[in-house]
C-alpha positions as CSV (number, residue, x, y, z in Angstrom):
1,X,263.1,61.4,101.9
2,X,264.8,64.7,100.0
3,X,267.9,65.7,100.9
4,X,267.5,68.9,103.0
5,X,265.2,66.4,105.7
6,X,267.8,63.5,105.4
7,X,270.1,65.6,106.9
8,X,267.8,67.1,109.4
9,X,267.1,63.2,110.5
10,X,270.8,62.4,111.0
11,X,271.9,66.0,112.1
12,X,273.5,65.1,115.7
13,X,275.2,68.0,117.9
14,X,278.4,67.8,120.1
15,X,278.3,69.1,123.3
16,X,280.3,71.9,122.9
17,X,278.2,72.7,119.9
18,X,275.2,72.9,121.5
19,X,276.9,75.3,124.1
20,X,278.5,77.2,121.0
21,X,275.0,77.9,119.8
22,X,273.7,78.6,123.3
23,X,275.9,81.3,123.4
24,X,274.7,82.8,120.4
25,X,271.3,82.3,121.1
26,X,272.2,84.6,124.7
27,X,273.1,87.1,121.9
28,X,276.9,87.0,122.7
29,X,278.7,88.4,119.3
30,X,280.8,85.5,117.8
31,X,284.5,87.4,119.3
32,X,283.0,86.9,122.7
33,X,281.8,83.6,122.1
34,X,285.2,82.7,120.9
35,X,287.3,83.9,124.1
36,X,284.5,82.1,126.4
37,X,285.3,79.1,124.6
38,X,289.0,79.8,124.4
39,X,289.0,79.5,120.6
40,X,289.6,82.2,117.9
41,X,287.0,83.7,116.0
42,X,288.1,82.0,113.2
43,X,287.5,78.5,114.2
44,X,284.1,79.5,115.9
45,X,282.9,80.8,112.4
46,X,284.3,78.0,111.4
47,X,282.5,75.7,113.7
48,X,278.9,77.4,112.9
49,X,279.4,76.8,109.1
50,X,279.7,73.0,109.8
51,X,277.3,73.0,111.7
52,X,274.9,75.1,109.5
53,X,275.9,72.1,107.1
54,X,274.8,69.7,109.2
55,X,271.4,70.7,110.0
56,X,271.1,72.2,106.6
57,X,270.3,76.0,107.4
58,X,271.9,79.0,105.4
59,X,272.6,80.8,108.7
60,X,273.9,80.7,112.6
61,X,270.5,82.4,113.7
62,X,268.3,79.4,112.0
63,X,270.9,77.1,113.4
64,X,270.1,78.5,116.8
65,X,265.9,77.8,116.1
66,X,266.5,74.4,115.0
67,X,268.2,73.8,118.5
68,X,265.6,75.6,120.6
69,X,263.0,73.9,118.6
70,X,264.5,70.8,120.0
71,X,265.0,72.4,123.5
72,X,268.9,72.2,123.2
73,X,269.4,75.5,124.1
């Protein structure tokens, strides 16, 4: 199995980052998605590199298809 689908295979989401990228895929701009999650902007750029690490994408938008491909948001 190469790498990029290894990671795919494991890739699990936390709750709150499935709501993180449900926020973004609303179209809320990262500052807003930040004060609804009572975070700074900072950590919730933060949080959306991990997870674009996770699952192996380059960027929040195809972070936000892989979960709506899998119905999370």
């Amino acid at each position: 199995m190469p790498g990029t689908a290894r990671r795919l295979h494991r890739a699990t989401l936390s709750r709150e980052d499935v709501k993180l990228l449900s926020l973004l895929a609303e179209g809320m701009p990262m500052a807003l998605v930040a004060r609804h999650m009572h975070l700074s902007e900072r950590s919730v750029r933060r949080r959306v590199r991990t997870i674009c690490d996770q699952l192996g994408v380059r960027t929040s938008i195809q972070a936000v298809a892989w979960a709506a491909r899998r119905g999370l948001v």
